[in-house]
C-alpha positions as CSV (number, residue, x, y, z in Angstrom):
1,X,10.2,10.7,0.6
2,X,11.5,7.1,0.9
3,X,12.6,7.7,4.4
4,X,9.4,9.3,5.2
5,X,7.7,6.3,4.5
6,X,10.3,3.6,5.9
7,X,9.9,5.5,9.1
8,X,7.5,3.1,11.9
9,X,5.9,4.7,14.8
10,X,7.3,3.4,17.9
11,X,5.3,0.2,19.3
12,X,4.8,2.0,22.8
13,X,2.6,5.3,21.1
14,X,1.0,2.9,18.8
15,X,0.1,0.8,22.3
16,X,-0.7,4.3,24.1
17,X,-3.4,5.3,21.1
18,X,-4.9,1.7,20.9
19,X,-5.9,1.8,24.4
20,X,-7.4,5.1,24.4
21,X,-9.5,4.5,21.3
22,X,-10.3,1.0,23.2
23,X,-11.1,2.9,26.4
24,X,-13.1,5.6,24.5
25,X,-15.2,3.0,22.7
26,X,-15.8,0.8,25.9
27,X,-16.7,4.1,27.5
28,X,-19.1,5.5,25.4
29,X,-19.8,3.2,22.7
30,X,-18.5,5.9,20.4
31,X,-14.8,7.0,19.7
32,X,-14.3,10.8,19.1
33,X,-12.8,12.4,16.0
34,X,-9.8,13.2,17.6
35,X,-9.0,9.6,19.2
36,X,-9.7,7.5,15.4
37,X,-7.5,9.9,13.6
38,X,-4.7,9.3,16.4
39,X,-5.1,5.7,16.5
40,X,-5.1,5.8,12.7
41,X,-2.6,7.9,12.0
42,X,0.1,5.6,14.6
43,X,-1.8,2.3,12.3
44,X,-0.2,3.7,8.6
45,X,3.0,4.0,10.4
46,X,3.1,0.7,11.6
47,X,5.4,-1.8,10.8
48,X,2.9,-4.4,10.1
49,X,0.3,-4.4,6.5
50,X,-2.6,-5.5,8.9
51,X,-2.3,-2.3,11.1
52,X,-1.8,0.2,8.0
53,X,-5.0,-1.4,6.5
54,X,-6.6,-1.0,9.4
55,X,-5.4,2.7,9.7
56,X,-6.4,2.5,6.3
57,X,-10.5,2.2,6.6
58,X,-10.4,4.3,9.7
59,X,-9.0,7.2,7.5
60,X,-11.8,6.5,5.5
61,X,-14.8,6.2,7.4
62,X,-13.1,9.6,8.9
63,X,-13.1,10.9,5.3
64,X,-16.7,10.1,4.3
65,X,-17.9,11.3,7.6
66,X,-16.0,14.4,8.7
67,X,-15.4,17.1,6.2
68,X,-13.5,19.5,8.3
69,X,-10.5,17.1,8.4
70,X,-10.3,15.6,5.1
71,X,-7.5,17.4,4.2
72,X,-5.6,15.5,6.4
73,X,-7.3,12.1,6.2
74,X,-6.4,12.2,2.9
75,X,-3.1,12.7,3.0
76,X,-2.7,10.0,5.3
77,X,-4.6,7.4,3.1
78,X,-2.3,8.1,0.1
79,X,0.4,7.9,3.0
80,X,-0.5,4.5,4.1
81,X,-1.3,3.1,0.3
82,X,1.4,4.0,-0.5
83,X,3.2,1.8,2.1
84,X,1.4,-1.1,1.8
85,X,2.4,-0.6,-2.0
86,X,-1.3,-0.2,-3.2
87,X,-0.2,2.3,-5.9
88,X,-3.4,2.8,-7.6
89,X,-5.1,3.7,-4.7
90,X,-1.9,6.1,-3.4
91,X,-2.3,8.5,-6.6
92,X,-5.8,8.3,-6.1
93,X,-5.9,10.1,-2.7
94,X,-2.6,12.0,-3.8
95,X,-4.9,13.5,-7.0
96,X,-7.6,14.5,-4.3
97,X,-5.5,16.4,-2.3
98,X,-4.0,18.5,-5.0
99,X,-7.5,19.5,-6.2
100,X,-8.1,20.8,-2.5
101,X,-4.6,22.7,-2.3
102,X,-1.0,22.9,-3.8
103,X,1.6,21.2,-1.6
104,X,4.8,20.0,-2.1
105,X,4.7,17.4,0.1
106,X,2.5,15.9,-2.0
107,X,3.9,16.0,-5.3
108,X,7.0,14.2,-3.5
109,X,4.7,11.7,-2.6
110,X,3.2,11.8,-6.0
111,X,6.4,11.3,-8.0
112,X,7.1,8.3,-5.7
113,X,4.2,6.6,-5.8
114,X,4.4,6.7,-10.0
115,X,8.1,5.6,-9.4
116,X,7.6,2.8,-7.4
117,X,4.6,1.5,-9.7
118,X,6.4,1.8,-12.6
119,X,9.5,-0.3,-10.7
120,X,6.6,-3.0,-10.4
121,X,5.3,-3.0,-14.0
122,X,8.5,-3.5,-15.1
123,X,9.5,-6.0,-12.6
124,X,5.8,-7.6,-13.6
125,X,7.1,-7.4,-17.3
126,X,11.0,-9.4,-16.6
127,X,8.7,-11.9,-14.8
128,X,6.4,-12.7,-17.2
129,X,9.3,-12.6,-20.1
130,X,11.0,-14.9,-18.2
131,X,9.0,-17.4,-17.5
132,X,8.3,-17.1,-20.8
133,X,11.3,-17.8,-22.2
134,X,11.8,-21.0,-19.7
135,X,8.7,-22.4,-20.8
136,X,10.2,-22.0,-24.3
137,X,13.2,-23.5,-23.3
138,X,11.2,-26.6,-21.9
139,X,9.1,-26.9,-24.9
140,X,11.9,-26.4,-27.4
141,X,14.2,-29.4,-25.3
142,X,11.0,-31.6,-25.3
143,X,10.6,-31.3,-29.2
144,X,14.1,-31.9,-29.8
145,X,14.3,-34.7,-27.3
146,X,10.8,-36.1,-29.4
147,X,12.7,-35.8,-32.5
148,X,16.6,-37.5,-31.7
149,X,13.9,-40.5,-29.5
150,X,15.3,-44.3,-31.3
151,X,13.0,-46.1,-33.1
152,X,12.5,-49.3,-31.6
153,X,12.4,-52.6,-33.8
154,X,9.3,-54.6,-34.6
């Protein structure tokens, strides 16, 4: 699953699906079904967190409008959360598929997903603990440093 999700879409299909969807809409007004989830599907694969959010809230307005595809639209959304390390939002959309069908796929992604969040808690956790610890160090060496301070004569 890891390589699945380290893979990037190459730059020049990513360039070949922006223009159409740009052509589409400067065409038309309107972008078919077809052309967003292309363009969006290239987006969560890109290299760059701007382009997988975007990718992100094309999925979605796909989801909320167009039934017929969700399946995949969700898949793709857990897909590209997943890559952008939104974790939350990954299992979310990995939960939704698996009430609409069993798929293995899925679970890999699943189990990932709660891998990977659980490598950030505990990262979260060694953080916090130490910086706790230095700002125990600091306070300790400024009350022993206000202790051992000479007294100055009158």
């Amino acid at each position: 699953m890891e390589e699945l999700l380290n893979d990037v879409v190459p730059q020049e299909d990513l360039e070949r699906f922006e223009r159409k969807y740009y052509h589409e809409l400067e065409l038309d007004g309107e972008v078919s079904t077809e052309t967003k989830f292309e363009y969006a599907f290239c987006l969560v694969r890109s290299r760059y967190t701007n382009d997988i959010r975007k990718g992100i809230m094309i999925l979605e307005d796909l989801a909320r409008l167009h039934p017929d595809g969700r399946r995949d639209y969700i898949y793709y959304l857990a897909f590209g959360n997943a890559r952008i390390k939104n974790y939350s939002e990954g299992l979310k959309y990995c939960r939704a598929f698996l009430e609409i069908e069993s798929n293995d796929q899925v679970r890999s992604l699943e189990e990932h997903i709660k891998k990977q969040s659980d490598k950030e808690v505990a990262k979260g956790i060694a953080v916090a603990g130490g910086a706790a610890l230095v700002l125990g160090g600091i306070l300790g060496l400024g009350i022993a440093m206000a202790r051992n301070k000479p007294k100055r004569e009158k």
